[in-house]
C-alpha positions in Angstrom: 0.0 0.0 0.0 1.0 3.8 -0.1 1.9 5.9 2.4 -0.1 7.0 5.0 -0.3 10.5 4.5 -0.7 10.1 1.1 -3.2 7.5 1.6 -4.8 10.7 3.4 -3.9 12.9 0.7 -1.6 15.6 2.9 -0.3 18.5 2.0 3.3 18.2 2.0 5.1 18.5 6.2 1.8 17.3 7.4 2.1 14.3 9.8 -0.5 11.4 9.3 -3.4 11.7 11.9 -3.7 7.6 12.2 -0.6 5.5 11.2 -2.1 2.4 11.2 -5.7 2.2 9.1 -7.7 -0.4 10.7 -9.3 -1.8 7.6 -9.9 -5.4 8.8 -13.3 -6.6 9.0 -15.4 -8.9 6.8 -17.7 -9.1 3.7 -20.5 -7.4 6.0 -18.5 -4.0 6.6 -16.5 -4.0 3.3 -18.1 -0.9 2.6 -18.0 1.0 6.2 -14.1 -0.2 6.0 -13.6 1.6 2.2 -15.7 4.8 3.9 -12.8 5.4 5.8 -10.2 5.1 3.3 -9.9 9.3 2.4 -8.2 8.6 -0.8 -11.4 6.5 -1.6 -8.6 3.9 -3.2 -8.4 1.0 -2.4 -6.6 -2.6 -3.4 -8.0 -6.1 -2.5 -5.2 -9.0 -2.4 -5.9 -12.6 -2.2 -5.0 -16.1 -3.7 -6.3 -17.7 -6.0 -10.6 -18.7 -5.2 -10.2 -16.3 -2.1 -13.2 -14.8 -2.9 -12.2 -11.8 -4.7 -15.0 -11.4 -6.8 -17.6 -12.3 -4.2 -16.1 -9.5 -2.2 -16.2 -7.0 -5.3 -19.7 -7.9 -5.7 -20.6 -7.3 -2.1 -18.9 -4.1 -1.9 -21.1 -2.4 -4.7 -24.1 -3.8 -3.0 -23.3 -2.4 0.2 -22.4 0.9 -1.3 -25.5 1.3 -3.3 -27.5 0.1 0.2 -25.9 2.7 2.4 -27.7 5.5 3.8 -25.5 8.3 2.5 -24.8 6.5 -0.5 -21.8 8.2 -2.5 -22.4 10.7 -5.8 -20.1 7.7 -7.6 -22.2 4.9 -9.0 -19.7 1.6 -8.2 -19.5 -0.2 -11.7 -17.5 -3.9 -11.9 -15.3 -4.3 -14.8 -13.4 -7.0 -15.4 -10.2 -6.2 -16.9 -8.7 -9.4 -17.7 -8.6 -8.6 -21.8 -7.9 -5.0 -21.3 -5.0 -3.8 -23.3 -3.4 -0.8 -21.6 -0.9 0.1 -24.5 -3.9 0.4 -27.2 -6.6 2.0 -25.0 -6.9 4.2 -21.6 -8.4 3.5 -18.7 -10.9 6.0 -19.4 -12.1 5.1 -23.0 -12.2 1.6 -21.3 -15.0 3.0 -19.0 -17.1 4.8 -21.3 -16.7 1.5 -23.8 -17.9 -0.6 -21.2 -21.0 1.5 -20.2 -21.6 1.5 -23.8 -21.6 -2.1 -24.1 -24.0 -2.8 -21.3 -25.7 1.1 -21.2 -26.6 1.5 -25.5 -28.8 4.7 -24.6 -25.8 6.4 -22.8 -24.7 6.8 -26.3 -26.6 9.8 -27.1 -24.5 13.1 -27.1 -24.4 16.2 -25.4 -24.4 19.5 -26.4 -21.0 19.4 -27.0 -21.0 16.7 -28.6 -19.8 13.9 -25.9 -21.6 11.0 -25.1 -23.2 10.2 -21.8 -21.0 7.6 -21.1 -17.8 9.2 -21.4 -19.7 12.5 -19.8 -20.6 10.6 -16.6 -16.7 9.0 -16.8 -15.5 12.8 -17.0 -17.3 14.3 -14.2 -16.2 11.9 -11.9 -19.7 10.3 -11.4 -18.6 6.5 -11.8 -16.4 4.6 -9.4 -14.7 1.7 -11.2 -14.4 -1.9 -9.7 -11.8 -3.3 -11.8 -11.8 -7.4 -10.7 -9.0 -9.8 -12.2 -5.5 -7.6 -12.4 -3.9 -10.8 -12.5 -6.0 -11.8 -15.4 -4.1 -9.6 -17.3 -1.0 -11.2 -19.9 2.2 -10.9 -17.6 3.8 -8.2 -19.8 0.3 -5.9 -19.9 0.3 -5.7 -16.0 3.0 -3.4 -15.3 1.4 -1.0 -18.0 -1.5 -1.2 -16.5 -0.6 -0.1 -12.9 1.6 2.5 -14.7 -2.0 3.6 -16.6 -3.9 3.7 -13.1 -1.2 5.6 -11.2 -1.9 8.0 -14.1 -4.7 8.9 -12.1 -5.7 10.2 -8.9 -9.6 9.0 -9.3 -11.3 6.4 -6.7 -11.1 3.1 -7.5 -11.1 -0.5 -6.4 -8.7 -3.1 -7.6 -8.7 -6.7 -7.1 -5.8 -8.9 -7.7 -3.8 -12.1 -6.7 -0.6 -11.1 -4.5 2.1 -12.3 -6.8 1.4 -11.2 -9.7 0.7 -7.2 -7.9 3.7 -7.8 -6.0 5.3 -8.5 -9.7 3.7 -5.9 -11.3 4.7 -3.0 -8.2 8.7 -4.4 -8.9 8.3 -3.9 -12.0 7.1 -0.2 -11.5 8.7 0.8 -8.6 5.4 1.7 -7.2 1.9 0.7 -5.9 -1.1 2.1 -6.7 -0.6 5.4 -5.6 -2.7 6.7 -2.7 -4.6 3.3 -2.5 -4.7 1.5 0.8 -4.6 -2.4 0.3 -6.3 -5.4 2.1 -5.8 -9.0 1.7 -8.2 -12.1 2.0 -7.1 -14.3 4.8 -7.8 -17.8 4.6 -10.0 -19.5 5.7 -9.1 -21.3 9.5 -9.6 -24.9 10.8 -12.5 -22.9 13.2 -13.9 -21.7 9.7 -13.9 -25.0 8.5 -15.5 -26.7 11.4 -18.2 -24.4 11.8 -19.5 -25.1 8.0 -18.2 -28.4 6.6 -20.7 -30.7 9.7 -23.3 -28.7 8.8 -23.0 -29.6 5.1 -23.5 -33.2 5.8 -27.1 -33.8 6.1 -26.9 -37.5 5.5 -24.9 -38.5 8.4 -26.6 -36.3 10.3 -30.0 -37.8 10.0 -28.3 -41.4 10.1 -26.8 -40.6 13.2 -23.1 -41.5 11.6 -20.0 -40.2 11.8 -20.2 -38.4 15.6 -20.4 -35.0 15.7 -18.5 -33.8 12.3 -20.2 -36.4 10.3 -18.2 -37.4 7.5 -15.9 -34.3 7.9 -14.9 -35.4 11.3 -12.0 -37.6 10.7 -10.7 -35.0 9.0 -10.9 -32.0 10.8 -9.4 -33.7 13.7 -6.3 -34.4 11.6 -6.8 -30.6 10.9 -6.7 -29.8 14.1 -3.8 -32.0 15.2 -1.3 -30.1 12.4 2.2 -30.9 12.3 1.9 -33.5 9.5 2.7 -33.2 5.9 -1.4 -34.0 5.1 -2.8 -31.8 7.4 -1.1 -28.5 6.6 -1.6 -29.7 2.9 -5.0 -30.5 2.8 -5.1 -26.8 5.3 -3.8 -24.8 3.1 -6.2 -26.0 0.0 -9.2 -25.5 2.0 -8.1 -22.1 3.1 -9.5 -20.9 0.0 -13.6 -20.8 0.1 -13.7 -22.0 -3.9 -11.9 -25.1 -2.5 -14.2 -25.9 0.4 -17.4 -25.6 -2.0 -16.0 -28.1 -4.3 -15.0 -30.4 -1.6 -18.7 -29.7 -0.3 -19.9 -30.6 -3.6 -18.4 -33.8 -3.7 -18.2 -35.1 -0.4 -21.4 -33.7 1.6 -23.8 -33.6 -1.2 -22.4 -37.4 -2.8 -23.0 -40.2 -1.0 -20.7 -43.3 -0.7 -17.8 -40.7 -1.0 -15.2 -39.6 2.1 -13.3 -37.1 2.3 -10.4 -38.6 4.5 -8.8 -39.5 1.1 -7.7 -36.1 0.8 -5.1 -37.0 3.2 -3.6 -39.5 1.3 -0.3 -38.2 0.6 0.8 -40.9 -1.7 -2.7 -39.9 -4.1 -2.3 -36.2 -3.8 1.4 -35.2 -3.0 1.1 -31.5 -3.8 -1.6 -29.4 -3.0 -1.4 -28.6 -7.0 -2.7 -32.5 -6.6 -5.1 -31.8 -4.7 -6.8 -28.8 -6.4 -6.7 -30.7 -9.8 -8.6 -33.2 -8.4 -11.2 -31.5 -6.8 -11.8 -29.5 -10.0 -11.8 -32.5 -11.7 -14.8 -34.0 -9.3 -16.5 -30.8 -9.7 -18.8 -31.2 -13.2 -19.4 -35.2 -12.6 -20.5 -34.8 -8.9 -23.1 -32.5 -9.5 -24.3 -33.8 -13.0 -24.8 -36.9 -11.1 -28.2 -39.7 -11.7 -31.0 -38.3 -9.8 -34.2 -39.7 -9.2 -36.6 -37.1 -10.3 -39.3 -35.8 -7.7 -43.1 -36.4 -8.1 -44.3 -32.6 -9.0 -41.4 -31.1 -8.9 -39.6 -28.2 -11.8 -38.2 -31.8 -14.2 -34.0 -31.6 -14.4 -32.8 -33.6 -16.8 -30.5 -36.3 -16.0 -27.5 -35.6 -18.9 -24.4 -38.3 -18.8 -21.2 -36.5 -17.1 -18.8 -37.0 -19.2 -20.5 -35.1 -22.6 -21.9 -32.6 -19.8 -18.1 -32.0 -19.3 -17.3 -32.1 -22.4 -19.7 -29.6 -23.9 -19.1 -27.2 -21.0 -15.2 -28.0 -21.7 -16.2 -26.3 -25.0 -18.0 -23.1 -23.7 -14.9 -22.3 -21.2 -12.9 -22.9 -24.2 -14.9 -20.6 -26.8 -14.1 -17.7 -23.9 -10.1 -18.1 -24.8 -10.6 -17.2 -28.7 -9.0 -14.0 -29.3 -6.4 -11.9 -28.0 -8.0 -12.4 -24.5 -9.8 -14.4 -21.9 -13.5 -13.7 -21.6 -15.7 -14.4 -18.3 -18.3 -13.3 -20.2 -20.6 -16.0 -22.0 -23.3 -14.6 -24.0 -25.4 -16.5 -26.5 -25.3 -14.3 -29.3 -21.2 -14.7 -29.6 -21.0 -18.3 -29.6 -21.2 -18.2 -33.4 -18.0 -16.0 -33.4 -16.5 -19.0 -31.2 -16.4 -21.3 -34.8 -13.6 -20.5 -36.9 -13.7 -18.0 -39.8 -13.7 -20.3 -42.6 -16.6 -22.2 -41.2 -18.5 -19.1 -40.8 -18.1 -17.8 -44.4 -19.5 -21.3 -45.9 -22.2 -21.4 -42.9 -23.7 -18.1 -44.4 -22.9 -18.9 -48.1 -24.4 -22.3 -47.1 -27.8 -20.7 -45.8 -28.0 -18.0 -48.2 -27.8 -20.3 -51.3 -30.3 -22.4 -49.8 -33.0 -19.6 -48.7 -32.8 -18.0 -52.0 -33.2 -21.5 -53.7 -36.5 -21.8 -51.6 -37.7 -18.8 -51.9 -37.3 -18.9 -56.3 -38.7 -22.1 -56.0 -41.9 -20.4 -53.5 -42.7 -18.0 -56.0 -42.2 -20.5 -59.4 -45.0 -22.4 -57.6 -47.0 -19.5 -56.7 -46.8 -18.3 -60.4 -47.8 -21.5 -61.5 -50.6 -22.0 -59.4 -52.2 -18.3 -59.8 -51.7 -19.1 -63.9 -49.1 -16.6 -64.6 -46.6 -19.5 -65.9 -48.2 -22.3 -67.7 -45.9 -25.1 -65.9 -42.5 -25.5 -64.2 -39.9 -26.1 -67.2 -36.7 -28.6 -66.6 -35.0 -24.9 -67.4 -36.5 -23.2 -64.7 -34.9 -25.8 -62.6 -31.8 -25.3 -64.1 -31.7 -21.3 -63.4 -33.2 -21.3 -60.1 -30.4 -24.1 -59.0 -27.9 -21.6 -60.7 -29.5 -18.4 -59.0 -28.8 -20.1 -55.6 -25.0 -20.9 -56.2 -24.5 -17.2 -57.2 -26.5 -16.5 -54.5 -24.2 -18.4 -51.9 -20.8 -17.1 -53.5 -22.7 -13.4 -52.8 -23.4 -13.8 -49.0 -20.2 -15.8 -48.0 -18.8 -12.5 -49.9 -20.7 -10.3 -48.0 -19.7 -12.5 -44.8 -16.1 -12.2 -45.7 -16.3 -8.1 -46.2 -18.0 -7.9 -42.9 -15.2 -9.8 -41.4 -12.8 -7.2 -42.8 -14.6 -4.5 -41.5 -15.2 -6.1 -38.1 -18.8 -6.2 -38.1 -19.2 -9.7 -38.0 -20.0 -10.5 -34.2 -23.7 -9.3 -33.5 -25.7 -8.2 -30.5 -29.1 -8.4 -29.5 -31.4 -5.4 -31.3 -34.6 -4.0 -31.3 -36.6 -2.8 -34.6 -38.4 1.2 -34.4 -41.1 1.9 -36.3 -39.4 5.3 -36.3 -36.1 6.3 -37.4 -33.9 5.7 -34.3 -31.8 8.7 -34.9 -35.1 11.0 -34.7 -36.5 9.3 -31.9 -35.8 11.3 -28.4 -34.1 9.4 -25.7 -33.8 6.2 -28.0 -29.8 5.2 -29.0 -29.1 4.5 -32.9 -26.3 2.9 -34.8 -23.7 5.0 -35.3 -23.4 6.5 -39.1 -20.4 4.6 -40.2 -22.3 1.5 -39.1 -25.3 2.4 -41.1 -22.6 3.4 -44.3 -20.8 0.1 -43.7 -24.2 -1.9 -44.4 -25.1 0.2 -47.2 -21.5 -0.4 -48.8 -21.7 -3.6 -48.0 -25.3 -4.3 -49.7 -24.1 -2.1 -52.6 -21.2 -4.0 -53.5 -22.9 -7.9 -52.7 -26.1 -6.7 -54.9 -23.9 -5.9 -57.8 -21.9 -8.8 -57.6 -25.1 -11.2 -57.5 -26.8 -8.5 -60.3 -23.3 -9.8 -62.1 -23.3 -12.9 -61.8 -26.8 -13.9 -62.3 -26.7 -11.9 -66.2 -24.0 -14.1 -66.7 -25.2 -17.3 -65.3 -28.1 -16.8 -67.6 -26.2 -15.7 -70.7 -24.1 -19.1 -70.1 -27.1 -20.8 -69.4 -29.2 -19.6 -72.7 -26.1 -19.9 -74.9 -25.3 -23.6 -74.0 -29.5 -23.9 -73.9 -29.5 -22.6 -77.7 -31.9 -20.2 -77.0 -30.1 -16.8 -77.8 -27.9 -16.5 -80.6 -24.2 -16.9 -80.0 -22.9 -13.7 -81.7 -25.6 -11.1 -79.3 -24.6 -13.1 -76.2 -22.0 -11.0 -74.8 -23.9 -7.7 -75.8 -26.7 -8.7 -73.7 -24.6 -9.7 -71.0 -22.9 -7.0 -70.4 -26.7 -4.9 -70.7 -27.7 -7.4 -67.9 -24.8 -6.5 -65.9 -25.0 -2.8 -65.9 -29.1 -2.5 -65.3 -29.2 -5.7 -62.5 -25.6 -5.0 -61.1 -27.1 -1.0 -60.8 -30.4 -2.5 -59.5 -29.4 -5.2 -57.4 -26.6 -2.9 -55.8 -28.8 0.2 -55.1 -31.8 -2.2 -53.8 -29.5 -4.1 -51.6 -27.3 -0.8 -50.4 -30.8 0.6 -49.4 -32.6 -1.9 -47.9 -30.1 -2.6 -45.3 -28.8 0.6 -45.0 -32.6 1.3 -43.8 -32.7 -1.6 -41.6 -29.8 -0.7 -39.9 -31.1 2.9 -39.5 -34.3 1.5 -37.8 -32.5 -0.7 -35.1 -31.0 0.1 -32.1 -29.3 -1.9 -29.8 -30.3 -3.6 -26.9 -29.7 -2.4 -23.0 -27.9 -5.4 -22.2 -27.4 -5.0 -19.0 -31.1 -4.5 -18.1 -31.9 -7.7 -19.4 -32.8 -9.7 -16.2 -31.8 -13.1 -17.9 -30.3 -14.3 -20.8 -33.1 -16.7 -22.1 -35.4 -13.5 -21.2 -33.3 -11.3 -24.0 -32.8 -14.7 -26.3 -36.7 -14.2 -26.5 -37.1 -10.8 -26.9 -34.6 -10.7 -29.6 -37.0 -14.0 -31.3 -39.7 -11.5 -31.5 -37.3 -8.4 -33.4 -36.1 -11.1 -35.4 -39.1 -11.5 -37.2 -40.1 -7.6 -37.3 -36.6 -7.5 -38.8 -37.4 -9.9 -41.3 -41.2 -8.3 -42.3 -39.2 -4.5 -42.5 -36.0 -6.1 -44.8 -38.9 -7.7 -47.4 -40.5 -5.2 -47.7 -38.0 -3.0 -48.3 -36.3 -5.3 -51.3 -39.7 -5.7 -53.0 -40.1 -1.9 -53.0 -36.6 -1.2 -54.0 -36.2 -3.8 -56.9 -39.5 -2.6 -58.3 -38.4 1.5 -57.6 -34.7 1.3 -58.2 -35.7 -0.7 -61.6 -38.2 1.6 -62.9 -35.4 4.4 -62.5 -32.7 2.9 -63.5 -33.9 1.3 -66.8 -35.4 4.8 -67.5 -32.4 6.7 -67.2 -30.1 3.7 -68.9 -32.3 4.3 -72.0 -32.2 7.9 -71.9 -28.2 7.5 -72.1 -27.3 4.6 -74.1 -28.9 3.2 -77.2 -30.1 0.4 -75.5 -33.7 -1.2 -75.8 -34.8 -2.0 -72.0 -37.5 -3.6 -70.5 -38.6 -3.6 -66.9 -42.2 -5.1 -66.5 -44.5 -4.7 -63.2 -45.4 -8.2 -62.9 -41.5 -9.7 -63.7 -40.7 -7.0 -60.7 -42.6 -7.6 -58.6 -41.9 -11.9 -58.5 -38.1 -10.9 -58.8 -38.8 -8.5 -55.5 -40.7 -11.5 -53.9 -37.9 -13.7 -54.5 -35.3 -11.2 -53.3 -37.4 -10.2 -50.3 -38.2 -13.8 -49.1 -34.5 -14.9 -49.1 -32.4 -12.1 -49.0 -34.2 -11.2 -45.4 -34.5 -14.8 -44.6 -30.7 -15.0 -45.3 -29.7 -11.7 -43.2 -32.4 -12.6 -40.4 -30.5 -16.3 -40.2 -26.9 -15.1 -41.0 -26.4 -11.5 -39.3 -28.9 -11.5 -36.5 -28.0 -12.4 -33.1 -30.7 -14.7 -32.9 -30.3 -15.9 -36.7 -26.8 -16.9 -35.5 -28.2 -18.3 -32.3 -30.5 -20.9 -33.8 -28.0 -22.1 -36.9 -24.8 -22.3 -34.8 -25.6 -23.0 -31.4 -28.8 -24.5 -32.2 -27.3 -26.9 -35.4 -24.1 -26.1 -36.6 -22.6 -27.0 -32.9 -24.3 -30.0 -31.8 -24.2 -31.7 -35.2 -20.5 -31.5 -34.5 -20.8 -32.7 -31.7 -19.5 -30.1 -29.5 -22.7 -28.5 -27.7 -26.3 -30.4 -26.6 -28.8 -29.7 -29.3 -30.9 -28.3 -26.9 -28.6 -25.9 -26.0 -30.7 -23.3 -24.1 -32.2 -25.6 -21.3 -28.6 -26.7 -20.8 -27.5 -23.4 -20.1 -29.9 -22.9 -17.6 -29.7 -26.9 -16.3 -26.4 -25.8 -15.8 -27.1 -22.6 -13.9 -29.6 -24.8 -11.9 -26.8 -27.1 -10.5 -24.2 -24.5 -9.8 -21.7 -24.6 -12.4 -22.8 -21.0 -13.5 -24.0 -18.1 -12.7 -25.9 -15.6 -14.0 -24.8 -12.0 -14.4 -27.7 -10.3 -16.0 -27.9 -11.2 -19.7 -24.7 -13.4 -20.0 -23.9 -15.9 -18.0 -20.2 -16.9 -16.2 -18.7 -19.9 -14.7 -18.8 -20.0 -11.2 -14.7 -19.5 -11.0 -12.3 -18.4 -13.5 -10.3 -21.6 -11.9 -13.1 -23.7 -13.3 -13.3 -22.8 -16.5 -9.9 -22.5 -16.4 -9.8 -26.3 -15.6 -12.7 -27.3 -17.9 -10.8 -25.3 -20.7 -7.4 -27.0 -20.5 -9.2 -30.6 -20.5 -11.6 -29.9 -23.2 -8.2 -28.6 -25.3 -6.4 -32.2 -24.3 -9.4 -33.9 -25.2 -9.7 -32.7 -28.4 -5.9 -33.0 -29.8 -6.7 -37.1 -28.7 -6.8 -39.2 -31.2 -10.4 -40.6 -31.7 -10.9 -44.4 -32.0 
């Protein structure tokens, strides 16, 4: 920690008034104790599962409960991926109440955001968990970036790796007093673990400690190499609720082979293994109750396995996640699959939807049957249409637009709308460039298709082929383009994203986003039907005004064109570049028929949320310990390198 008087911030010659800050105490008074920290900085040491986090958590709760509540709203950030030599502390802030706070986004008078205003003024006191979570190189950086400061702030961290990072610096956090978790004693221990065994207690076994006796005796006794091993482990409350987990709540298991020092010779040993118990004690058989909320009995192993996956899909990228949302577990399958997943669904909705309207044209008499060359055409309109969308997948990617959140569809402009947040302009531009350039590719591709088509077909004469292709080209690559550049450049314009963080569960925004999926879907048709039939009324008009070319663009071929377009290409986008599109084809299919998720993904989410292994944290949800997924990461990474037989 600092020193005193500048813990007390004193002007310089001044002697401290109290040399030694009392600031021990427990979760209950975390927030009394930070009250009397004048600096209002403060840093929170402890191994790892110490309770770090829990602490953090309790501390904001307490603040916001006090009577006298401070002008500073507490905010927890974790800054395990932050990246102090890109991006400041403060842009972090106002980035992460942007993230989970869309309508702070609108600007001020002068031209600032809310976010980065309430940052500014000093209205926002930041909780930054998981220093330690930080890459080793990034963490003296970052306390160099925080010293650049004098605001309040909390900062939690394992003691290593801040003792490192001070070395390293030559300093602590300036003006911050520090506490540090103890762990938990023998007294602790034998005050919870009895109680935890409700089977021996109502089968009269095991004395007075139940199960746990035997081994809080040894406890007790000390000395040995077991004792002070096994000690030290369950010093740390993480530990203890595994153990709990696997030894209280299990029958036909005992604890007393935790002392086994042939088994478990390290308490690295010892960890492992209770980690490793963790996911198949409580995914074990259960009889289900008569009446009672149905939980699923799932094997452990693929329970591990799949969960293995989702702590895994939180290390793509530069940085560890805690975060596990459902709308960016399609950006956890690798880029290559992701291009043909779209291409994949885009060739196949715009196959159905030509085939939808063939049939409807058939069936209201406007075609007099379904030729073997419509078959032909519409197959060929769908492979264009596939090569188009895993372009526009791959532009997207370029542009880093590619992993989606959770919106809501206006009837109104959302830029008009008072008090409502809207995309930012170079996100609207970046859709309508995108559309532009995707509808003039497929405009392209589909003159030639049918040129080829019609030529090998011997329906249009060899030597006015090319002529006409190139006509094709400039009228559908100009129609196509502007319709597509419009449509969802308008769509964009009309959505606005979700306030995350006021989402009370994730499976409660999964189905509000079900519902502006479809709205999304009704506004996008709509809008291509309009535009093909507009944009191709205008654009043939002023084509034959400037070149000698004879043009055609009929109502009735227009409008069935627009259908077609309208059906698929919104189907497509809805399925493709919609958080819950991407929801349902990769998490709901694309995942389990490899193999590496449940197919019904959603109720294992919450099954697993049920039993403990995670928690929710508003809209996302988080494994109960970075040590566990951690743990489940590392095995599902050794799994999957093992050969299969």
């Amino acid at each position: 920690m600092d020193r005193p008087e500048n813990i007390q911030r004193l002007q310089p010659g001044a002697s401290p008034r109290n040399l030694d800050l009392d600031l021990s105490g427990d979760l209950r008074t975390v927030a009394d104790s930070y009250g009397r920290i004048e600096s209002r900085r403060l840093v929170v040491l402890g191994r790892a599962g110490s309770g770090k986090s829990v602490l953090a958590i309790k501390f904001v709760l307490g603040l916001l409960a006090a009577p006298h509540s401070s002008t500073r709203v507490p905010v927890i950030l974790s800054i395990g991926s932050w990246d102090p030599l890109t991006i400041t502390l403060r842009d972090l802030l106002v980035d992460h109440l942007l993230r989970d706070h869309p309508h702070l986004a609108r600007t001020t008078a002068e031209g600032a955001t809310l976010a980065a205003e309430l940052v500014d003024s000093d209205l926002v006191l930041p909780v930054l968990d998981g220093f330690d979570e930080l890459a080793e190189a990034l963490r003296g950086p970052a306390l160099n970036a925080l010293n650049g400061t004098s605001h309040p702030m909390v900062l939690t961290s394992r003691r290593v790796e801040y003792a490192r990072a001070v070395r390293e610096v030559h300093a602590p956090l300036v003006l911050a007093a520090c506490v540090e978790l103890t762990d938990l004693t023998v007294e602790d221990l034998a005050a919870y673990l009895p109680r935890t065994d409700r089977l021996g207690a109502s089968l009269g076994s095991g004395g007075t400690g139940g199960v746990w006796g035997p081994v809080l005796d040894e406890l007790r006794a000390s000395g040995t190499p077991a004792s002070s091993r096994l000690g030290r482990v369950l010093g740390a409350p993480l530990m203890v609720t595994l153990a709990r987990t696997m030894y209280s709540e299990v029958p036909g298991r005992d604890p007393v082979e935790l002392l086994d020092t042939a088994r478990f010779p390290t308490e690295h040993h010892l960890e492992e293994h209770l980690l490793a118990n963790f996911v198949p004690a409580v995914y074990r058989h259960r009889t289900p109750e008569r009446d009672a909320p149905a939980q699923r009995n799932r094997d452990p192993e693929r329970a591990e396995r799949w969960l293995g996956y989702l702590a895994h899909s939180l290390t793509t990228g530069a940085h560890e996640r805690r975060d596990l949302a459902w709308w960016q577990l399609g950006a956890s399958v690798r880029l290559p699959a992701r291009v043909l997943h779209t291409a994949l669904i885009g060739g196949l909705c715009m196959f159905a939807a030509n085939w939808l309207v063939i049939l409807f044209a058939v069936a209201i008499g406007h075609m007099p049957s379904v030729q073997p060359s419509a078959m032909v055409e519409v197959a060929m309109f769908g492979l264009c249409s596939a090569v188009v969308f895993g372009l526009a997948h791959c532009v997207l990617g370029a542009a880093g637009r590619t992993v989606v959140v959770p919106t809501q569809v206006r009837l109104r402009l959302a830029a008009v709308v008072p008090g409502v947040e809207h995309r930012p302009v170079r996100e609207i531009l970046t859709r309508c460039g995108v559309g532009l350039l995707c509808g003039a590719v497929l405009g392209a591709a589909h003159s030639w298709a049918n040129a080829l088509f019609r030529t090998l077909a011997g329906t249009f004469p060899h030597a006015d082929v090319v002529r006409a292709a190139l006509q094709d080209t400039l009228a559908l690559g100009l129609i196509f383009g502007l319709t597509a550049g419009l449509a969802f450049g308008l769509v964009a314009a009309f959505e606005s994203p979700v306030d995350i963080a006021a989402a009370a569960t994730p499976m409660r925004l999964l189905s509000v986003n079900r519902a502006t999926a479809s709205r999304q879907f009704l506004a996008l048709a709509a809008a291509v039907v309009a535009g093909l039939v507009l944009c191709g009324h205008v654009v043939v008009g002023l084509l034959q005004r400037v070149l000698p070319w004879t043009l055609v663009w009929p109502l009735d071929a227009a409008l069935l064109l627009g259908v077609v377009g309208g059906l698929g290409g919104s189907a497509t986008y809805v399925l493709a570049f919609t958080a819950w599109g991407q929801w349902l084809t990769v998490a709901r299919f694309w995942l389990p028929l490899t193999r590496r998720l449940p197919w019904d993904t959603a109720d294992f989410l919450d099954d697993a949320y049920r039993r403990g292994v995670l928690r929710q944290a508003g809209a996302v949800y988080q494994f109960r310990h970075i040590r566990l997924q951690q743990h489940l990461a590392r095995a599902y990474r050794r799994t999957d390198r093992a050969p299969h037989t």
